[in-house]
BALOBA-1460 file (C-alpha; in Angstrom, 3 decimals):
// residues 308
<rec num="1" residu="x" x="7.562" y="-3.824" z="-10.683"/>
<rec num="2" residu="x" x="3.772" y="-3.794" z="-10.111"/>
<rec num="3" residu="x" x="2.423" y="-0.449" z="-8.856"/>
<rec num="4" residu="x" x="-0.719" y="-0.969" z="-6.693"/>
<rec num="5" residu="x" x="-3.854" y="0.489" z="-8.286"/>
<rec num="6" residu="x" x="-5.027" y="4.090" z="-6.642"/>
<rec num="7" residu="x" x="-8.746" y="2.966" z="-5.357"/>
<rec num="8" residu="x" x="-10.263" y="0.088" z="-3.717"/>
<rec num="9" residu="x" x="-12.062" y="-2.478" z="-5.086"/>
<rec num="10" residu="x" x="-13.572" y="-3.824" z="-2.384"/>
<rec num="11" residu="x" x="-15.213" y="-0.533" z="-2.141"/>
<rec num="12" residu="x" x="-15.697" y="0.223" z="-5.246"/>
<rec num="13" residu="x" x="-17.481" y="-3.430" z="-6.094"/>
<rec num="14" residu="x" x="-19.356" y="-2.560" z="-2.728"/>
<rec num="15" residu="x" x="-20.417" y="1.214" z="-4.253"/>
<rec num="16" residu="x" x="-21.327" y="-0.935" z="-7.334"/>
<rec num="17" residu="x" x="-23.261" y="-3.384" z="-6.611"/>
<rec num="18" residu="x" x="-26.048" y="-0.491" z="-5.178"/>
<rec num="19" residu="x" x="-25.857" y="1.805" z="-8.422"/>
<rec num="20" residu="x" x="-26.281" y="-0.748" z="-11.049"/>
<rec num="21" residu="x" x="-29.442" y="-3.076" z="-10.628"/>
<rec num="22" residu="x" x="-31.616" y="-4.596" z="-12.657"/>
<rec num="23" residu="x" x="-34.500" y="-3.156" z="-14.193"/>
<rec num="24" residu="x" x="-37.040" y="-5.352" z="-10.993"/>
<rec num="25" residu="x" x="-34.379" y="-4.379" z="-8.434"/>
<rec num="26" residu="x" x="-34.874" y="-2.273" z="-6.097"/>
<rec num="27" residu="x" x="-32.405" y="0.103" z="-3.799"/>
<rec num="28" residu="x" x="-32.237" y="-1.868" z="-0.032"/>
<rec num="29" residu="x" x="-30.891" y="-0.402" z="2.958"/>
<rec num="30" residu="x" x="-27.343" y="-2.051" z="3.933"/>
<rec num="31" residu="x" x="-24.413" y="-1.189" z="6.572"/>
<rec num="32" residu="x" x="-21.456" y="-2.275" z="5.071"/>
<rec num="33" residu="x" x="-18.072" y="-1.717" z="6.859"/>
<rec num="34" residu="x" x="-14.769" y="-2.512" z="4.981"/>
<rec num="35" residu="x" x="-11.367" y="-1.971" z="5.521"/>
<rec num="36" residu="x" x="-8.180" y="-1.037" z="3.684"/>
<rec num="37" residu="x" x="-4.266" y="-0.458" z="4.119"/>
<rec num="38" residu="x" x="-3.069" y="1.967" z="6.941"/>
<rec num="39" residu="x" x="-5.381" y="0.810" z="9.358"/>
<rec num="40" residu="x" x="-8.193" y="2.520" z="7.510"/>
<rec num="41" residu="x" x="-11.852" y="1.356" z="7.451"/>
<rec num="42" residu="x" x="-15.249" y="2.501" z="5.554"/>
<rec num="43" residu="x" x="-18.345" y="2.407" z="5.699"/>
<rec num="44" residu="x" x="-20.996" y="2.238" z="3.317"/>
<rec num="45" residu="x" x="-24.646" y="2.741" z="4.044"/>
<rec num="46" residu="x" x="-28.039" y="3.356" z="2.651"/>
<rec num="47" residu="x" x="-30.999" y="3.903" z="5.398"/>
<rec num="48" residu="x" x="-34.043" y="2.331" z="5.523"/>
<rec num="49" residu="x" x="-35.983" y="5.745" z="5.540"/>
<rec num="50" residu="x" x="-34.115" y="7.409" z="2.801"/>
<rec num="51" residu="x" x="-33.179" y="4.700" z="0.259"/>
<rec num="52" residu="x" x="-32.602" y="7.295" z="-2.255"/>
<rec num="53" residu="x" x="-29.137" y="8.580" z="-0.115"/>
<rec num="54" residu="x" x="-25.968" y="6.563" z="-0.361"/>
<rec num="55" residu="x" x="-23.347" y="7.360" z="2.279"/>
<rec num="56" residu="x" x="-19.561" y="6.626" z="1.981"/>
<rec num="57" residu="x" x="-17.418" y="7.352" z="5.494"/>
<rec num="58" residu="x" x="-14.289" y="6.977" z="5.994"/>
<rec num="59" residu="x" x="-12.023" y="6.224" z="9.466"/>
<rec num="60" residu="x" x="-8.247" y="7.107" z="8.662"/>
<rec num="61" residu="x" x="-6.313" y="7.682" z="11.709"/>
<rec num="62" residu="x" x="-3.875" y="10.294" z="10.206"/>
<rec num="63" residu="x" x="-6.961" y="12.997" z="9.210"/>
<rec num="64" residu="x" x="-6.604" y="14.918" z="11.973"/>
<rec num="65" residu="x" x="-2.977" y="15.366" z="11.592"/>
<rec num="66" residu="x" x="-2.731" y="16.176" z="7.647"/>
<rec num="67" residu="x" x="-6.824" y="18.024" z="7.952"/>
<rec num="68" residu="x" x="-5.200" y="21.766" z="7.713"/>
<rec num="69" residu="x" x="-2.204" y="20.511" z="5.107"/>
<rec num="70" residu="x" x="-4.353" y="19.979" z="2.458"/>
<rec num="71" residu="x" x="-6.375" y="16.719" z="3.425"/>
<rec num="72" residu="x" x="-9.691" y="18.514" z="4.102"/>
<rec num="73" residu="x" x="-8.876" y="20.766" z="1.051"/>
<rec num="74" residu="x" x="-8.122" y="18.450" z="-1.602"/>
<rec num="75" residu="x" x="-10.904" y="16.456" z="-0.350"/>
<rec num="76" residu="x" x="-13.519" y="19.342" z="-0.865"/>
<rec num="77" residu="x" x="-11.671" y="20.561" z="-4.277"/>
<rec num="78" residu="x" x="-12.394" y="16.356" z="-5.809"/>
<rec num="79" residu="x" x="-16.259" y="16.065" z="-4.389"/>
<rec num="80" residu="x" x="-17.520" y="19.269" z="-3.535"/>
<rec num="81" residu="x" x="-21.054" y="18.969" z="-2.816"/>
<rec num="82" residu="x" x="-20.772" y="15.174" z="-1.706"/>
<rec num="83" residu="x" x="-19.265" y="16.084" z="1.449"/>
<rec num="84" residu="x" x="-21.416" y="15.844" z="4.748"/>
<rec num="85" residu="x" x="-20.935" y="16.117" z="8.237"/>
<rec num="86" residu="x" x="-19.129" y="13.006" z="9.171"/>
<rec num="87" residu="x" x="-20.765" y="10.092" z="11.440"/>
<rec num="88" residu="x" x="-19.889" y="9.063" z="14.665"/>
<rec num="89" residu="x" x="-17.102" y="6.868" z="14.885"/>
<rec num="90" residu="x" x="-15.602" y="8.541" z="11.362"/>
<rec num="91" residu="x" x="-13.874" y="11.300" z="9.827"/>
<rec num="92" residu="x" x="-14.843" y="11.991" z="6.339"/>
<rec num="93" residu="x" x="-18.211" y="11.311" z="5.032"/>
<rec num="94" residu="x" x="-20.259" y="11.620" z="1.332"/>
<rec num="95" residu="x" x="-23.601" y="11.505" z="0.669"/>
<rec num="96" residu="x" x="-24.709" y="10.211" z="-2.718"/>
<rec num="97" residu="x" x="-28.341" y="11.254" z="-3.815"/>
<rec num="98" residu="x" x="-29.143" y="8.250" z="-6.319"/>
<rec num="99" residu="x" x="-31.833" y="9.647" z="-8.005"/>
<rec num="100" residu="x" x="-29.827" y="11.970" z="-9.248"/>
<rec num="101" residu="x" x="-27.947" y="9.425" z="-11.571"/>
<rec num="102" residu="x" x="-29.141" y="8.391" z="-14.660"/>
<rec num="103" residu="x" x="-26.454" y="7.125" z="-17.486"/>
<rec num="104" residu="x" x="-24.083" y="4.498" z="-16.745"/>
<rec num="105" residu="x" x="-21.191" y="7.240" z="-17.286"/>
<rec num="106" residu="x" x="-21.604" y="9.226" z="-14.786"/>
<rec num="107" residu="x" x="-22.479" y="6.083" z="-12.250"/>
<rec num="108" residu="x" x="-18.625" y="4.560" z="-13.233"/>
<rec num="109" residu="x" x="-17.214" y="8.408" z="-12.997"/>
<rec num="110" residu="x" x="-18.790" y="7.889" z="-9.762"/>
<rec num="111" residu="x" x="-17.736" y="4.594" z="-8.337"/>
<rec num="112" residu="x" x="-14.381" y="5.431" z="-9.438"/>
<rec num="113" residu="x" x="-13.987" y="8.406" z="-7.444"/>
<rec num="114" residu="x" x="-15.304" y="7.188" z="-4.490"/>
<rec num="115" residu="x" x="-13.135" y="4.385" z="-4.317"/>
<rec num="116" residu="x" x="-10.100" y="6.874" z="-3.945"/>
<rec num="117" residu="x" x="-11.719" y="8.211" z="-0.881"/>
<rec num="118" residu="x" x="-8.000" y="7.635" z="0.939"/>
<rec num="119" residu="x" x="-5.765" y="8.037" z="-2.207"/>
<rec num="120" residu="x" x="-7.566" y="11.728" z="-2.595"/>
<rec num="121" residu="x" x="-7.096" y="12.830" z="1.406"/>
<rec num="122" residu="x" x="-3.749" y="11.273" z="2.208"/>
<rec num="123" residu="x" x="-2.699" y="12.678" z="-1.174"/>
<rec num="124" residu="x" x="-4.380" y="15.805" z="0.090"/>
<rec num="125" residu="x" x="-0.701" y="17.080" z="1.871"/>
<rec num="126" residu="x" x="1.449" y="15.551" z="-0.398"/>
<rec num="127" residu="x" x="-0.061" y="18.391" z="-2.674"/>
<rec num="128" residu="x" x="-0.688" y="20.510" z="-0.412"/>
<rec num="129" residu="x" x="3.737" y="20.585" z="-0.109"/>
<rec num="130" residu="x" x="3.870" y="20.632" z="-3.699"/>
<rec num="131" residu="x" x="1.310" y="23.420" z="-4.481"/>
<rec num="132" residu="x" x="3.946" y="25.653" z="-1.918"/>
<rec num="133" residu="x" x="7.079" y="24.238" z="-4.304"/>
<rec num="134" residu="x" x="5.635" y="25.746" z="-7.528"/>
<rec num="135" residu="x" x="4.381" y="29.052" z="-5.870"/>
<rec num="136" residu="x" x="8.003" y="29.163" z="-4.879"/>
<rec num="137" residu="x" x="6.731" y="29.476" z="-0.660"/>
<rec num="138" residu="x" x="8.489" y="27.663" z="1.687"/>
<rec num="139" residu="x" x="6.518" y="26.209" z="4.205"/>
<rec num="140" residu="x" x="7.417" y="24.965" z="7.704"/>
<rec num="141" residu="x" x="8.541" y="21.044" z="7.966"/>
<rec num="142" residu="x" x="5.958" y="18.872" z="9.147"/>
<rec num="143" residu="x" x="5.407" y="14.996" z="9.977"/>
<rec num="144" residu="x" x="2.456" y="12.646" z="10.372"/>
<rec num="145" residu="x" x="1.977" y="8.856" z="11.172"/>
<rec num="146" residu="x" x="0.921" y="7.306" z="7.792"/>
<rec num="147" residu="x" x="0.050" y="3.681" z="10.182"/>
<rec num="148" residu="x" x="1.453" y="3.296" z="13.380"/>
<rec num="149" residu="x" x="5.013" y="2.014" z="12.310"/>
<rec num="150" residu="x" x="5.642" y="4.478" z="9.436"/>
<rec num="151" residu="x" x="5.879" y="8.473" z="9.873"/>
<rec num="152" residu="x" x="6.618" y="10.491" z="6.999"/>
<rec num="153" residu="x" x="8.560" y="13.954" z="6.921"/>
<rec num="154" residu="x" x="8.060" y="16.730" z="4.954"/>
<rec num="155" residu="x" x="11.301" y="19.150" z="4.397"/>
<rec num="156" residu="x" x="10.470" y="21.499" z="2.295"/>
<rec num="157" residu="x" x="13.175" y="23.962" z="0.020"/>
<rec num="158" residu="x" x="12.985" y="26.570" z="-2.417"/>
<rec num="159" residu="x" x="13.757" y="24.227" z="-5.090"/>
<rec num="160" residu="x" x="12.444" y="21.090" z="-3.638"/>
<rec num="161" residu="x" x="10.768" y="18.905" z="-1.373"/>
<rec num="162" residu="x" x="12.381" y="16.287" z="0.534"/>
<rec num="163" residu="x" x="10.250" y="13.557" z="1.265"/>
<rec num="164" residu="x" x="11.620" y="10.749" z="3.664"/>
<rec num="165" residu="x" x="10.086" y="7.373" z="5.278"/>
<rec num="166" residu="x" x="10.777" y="5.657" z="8.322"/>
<rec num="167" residu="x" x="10.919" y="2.090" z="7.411"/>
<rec num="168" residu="x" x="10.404" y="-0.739" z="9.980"/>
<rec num="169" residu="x" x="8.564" y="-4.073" z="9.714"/>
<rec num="170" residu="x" x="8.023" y="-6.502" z="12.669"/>
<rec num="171" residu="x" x="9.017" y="-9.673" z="11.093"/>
<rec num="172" residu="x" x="12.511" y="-10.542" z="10.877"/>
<rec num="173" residu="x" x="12.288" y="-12.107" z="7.736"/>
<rec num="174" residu="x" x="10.208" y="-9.284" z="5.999"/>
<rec num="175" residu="x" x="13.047" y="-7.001" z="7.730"/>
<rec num="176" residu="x" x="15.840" y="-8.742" z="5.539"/>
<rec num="177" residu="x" x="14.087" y="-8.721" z="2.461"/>
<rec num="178" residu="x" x="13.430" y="-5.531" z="2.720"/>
<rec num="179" residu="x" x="16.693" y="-4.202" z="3.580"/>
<rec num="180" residu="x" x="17.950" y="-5.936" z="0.207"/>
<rec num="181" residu="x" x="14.988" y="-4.702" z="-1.700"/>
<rec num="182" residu="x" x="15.750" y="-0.810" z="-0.827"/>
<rec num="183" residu="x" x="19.118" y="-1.560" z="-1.211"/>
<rec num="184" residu="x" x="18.443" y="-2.667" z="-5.091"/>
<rec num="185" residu="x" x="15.885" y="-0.204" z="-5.604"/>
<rec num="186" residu="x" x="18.435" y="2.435" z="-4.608"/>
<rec num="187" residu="x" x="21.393" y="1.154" z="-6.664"/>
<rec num="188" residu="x" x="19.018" y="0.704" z="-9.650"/>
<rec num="189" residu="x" x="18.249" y="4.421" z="-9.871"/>
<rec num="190" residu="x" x="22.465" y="4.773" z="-9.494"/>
<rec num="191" residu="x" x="22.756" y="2.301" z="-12.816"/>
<rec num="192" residu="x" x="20.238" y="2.782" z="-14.738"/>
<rec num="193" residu="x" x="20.628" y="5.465" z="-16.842"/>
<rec num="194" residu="x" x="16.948" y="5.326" z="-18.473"/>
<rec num="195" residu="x" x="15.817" y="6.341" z="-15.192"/>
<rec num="196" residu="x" x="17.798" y="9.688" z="-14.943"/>
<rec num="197" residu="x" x="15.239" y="11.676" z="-14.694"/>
<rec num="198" residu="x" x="13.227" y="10.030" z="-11.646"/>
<rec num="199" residu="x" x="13.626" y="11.778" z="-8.140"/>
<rec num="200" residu="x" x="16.673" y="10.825" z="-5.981"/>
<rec num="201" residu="x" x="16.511" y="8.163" z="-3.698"/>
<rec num="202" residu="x" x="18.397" y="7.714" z="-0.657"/>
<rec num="203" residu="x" x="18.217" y="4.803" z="2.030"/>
<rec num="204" residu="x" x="20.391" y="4.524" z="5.416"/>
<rec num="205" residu="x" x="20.097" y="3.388" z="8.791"/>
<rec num="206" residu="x" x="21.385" y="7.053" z="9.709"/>
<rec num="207" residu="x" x="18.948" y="9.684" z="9.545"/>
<rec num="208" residu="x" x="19.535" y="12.243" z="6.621"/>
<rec num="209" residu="x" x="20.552" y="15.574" z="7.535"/>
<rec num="210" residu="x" x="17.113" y="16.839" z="6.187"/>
<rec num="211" residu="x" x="15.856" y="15.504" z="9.344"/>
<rec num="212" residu="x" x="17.677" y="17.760" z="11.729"/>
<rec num="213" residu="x" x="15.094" y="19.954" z="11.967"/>
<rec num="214" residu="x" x="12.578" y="17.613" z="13.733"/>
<rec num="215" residu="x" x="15.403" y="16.592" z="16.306"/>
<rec num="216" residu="x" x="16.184" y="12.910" z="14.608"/>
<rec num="217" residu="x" x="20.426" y="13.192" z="14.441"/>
<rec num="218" residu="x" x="20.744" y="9.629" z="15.542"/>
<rec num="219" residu="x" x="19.347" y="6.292" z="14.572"/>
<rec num="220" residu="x" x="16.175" y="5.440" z="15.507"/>
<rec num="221" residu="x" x="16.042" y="2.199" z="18.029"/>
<rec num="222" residu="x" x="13.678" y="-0.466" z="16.482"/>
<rec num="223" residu="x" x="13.877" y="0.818" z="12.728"/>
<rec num="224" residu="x" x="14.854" y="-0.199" z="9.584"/>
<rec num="225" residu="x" x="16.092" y="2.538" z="8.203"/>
<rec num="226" residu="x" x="15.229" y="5.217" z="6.492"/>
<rec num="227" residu="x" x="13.730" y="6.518" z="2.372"/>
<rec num="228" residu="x" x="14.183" y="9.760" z="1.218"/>
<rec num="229" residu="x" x="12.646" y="11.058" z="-2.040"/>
<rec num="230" residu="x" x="13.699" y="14.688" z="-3.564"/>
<rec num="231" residu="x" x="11.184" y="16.072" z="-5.375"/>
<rec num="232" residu="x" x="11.932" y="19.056" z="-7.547"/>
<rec num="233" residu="x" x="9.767" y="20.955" z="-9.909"/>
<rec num="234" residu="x" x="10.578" y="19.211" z="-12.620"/>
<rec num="235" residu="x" x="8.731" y="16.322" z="-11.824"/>
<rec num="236" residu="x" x="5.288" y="17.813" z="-11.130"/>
<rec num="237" residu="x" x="5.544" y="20.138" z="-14.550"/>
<rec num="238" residu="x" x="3.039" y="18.170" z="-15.744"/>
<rec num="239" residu="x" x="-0.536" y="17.197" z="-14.434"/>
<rec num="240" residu="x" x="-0.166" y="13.699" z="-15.670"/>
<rec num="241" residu="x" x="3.483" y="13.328" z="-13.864"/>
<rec num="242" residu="x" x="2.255" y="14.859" z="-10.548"/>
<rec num="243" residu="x" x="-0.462" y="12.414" z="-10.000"/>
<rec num="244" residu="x" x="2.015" y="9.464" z="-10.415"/>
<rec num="245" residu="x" x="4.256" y="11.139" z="-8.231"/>
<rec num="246" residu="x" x="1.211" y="11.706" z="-5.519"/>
<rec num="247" residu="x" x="-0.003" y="8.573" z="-6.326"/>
<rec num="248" residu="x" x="3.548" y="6.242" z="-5.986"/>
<rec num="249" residu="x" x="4.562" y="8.133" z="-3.068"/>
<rec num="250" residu="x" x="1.441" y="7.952" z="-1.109"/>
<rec num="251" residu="x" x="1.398" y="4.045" z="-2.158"/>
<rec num="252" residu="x" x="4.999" y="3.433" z="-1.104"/>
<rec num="253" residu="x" x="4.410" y="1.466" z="2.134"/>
<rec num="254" residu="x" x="1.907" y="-0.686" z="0.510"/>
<rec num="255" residu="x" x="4.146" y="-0.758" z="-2.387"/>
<rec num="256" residu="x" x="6.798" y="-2.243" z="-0.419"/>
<rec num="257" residu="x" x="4.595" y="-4.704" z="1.632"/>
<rec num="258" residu="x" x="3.325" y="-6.068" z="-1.388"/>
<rec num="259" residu="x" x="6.234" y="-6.798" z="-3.176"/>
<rec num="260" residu="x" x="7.894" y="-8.351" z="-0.485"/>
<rec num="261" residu="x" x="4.938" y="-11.109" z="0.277"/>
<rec num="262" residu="x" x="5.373" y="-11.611" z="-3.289"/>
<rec num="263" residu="x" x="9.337" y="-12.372" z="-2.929"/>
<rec num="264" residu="x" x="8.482" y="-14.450" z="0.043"/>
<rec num="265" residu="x" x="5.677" y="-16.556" z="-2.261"/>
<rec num="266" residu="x" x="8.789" y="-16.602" z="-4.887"/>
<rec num="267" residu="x" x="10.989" y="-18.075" z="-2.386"/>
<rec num="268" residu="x" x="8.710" y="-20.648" z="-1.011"/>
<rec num="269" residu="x" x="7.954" y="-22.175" z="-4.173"/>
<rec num="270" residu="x" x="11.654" y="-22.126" z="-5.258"/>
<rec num="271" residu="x" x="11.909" y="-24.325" z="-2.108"/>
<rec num="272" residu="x" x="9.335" y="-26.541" z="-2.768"/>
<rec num="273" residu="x" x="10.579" y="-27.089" z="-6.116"/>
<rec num="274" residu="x" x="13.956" y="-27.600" z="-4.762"/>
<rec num="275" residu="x" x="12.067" y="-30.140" z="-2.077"/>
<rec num="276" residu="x" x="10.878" y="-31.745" z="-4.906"/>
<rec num="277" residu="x" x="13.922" y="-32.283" z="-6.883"/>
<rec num="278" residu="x" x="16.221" y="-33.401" z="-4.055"/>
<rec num="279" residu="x" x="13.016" y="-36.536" z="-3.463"/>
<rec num="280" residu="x" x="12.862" y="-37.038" z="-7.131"/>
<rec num="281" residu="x" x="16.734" y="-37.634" z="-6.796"/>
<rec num="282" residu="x" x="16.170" y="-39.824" z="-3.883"/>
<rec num="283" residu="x" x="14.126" y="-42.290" z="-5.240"/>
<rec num="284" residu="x" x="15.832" y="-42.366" z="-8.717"/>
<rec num="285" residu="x" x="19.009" y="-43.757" z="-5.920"/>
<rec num="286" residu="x" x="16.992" y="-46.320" z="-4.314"/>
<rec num="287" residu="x" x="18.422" y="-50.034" z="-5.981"/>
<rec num="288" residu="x" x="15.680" y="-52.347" z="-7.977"/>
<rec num="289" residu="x" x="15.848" y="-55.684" z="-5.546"/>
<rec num="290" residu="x" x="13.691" y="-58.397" z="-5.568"/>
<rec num="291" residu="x" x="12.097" y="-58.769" z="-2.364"/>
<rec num="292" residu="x" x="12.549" y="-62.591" z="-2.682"/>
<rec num="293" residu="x" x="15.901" y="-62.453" z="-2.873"/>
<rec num="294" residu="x" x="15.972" y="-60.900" z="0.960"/>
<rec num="295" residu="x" x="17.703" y="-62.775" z="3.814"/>
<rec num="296" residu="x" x="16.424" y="-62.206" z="7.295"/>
<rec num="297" residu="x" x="19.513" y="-61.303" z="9.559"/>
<rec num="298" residu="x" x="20.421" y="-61.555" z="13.352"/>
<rec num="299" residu="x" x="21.416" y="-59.002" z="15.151"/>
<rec num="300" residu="x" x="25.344" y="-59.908" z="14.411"/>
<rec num="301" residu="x" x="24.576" y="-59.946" z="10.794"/>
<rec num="302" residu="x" x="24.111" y="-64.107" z="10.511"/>
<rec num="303" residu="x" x="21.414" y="-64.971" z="7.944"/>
<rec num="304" residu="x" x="18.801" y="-67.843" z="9.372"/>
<rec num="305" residu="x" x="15.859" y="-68.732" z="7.200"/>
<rec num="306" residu="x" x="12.513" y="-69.048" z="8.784"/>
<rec num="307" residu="x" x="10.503" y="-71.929" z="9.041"/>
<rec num="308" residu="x" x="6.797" y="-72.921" z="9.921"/>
């Protein structure tokens, strides 16, 4: 399966197209608003006093919620000195001074960074659960909205982190693929035995028992079901491991979106193929007759011949 890539391009084409120009080009102001998964939205912008400063913001509805479990942290820790005060209207902005960047190195270190704005804050708590895992602490549960029809919950153990999703999509045919798509991807981690050493997955239309604590002991009207991920400490015992974990966990809504419009493209052209065939056939049945050879009939099947 295709994992979706961490930052986005739109913004980082956007980010870009301002920090490499020509040697005649010059820096022009621009307002720039774009917008990403999750119901989240930037903007990019460069004044018309002070061309020199490049501002990224960044509107994501679940800030406020994950700000004190390790969004505004992790967000600090990754640009430091970029952060600003945020504009009206969003809740995370950098400033960029641009004469402060000279080789092309540090202007791609740059673009690529900024263009995992959201995967560094939303990522922010999913560390923030797994810094308290390897300091062996125990924090207290705690759920957010990732986008208005997914919340995730955080259950957190002495040897592990329970992760779970609330799955629900508003099409019914997006709802059946996806209820045979978690199916699969549950059963594959039960079969495969290359992948005995990812994180346990679970998916039901009952809630876990890991959700008892935030009063859920009975299915949820209106959704699909739910995905639960245990995360121990053996998967984050090295950097490189973590981030993917961060990274694929953060990205799992998307991740299933994506992959179902692409089953859905799959199964439209398999019908249109099919369409195809089935015509093909059709004609191939049709009989070779000579037009001239055709008798005009009454309606009681008697043949006349015309004339004049």
């Amino acid at each position: 399966m295709i994992l979706l890539e961490r930052g986005n391009r739109i913004l980082g084409e956007t980010i870009s197209s301002k920090l490499f120009l020509d040697a005649d080009e010059k820096v022009e102001p621009c307002d720039i608003k774009l917008c990403d998964f999750d119901d989240v939205s930037y903007k990019v912008l460069i004044e018309a006093e002070s061309k020199n400063i490049l501002s990224v913001s960044m509107n994501c509805p679940s800030y406020k919620a994950i700000e004190k479990y390790g969004g505004k942290e992790y967000l600090d820790k990754k640009y430091g000195k970029l952060v600003a005060d945020p504009i009206a209207g969003y809740d995370v902005t950098l400033k960029v001074n641009l004469d402060e960047l000279k080789d092309q190195k540090s202007k791609e270190a740059l673009v690529s960074s900024l263009s995992q704005l959201k995967h560094t804050v939303i990522g922010g708590v999913f560390n923030y659960f797994f810094d308290q895992l390897n300091a062996g602490k125990v924090p207290t549960h705690f759920s957010f909205n990732l986008r208005s029809d997914t919340t995730v919950y955080f259950v957190p153990a002495a040897d592990r982190v329970t992760v779970l999703f609330t799955v629900d999509f508003r099409e019914k045919v997006d709802r059946a693929v996806a209820r045979v798509f978690m199916q699969e991807f549950v059963d594959a981690r039960n079969k495969d035995r290359s992948l005995g050493a990812t994180p346990p997955v679970g998916f039901g239309v009952n809630p876990p028992l890991e959700l008892k604590p935030f009063g859920i002991t009975e299915p949820i009207k209106g959704i699909l079901g739910f995905v639960s991920f245990t995360i121990t400490k053996a998967h984050l015992d090295k950097p490189e491991k973590r981030t993917q974990v961060v990274s694929v966990l953060q990205g799992f809504r998307n991740f299933m979106q994506y992959h179902i419009k692409c089953s859905k493209a799959h199964f439209h052209a398999r019908m249109r193929a099919r369409a195809a065939s089935l015509l093909g056939m059709l004609n191939r049945a049709k009989p070779d007759i000579d037009p001239k050879t055709l008798q005009a009939r009454t309606m009681s099947g008697k043949t006349f011949t015309r004339k004049g």
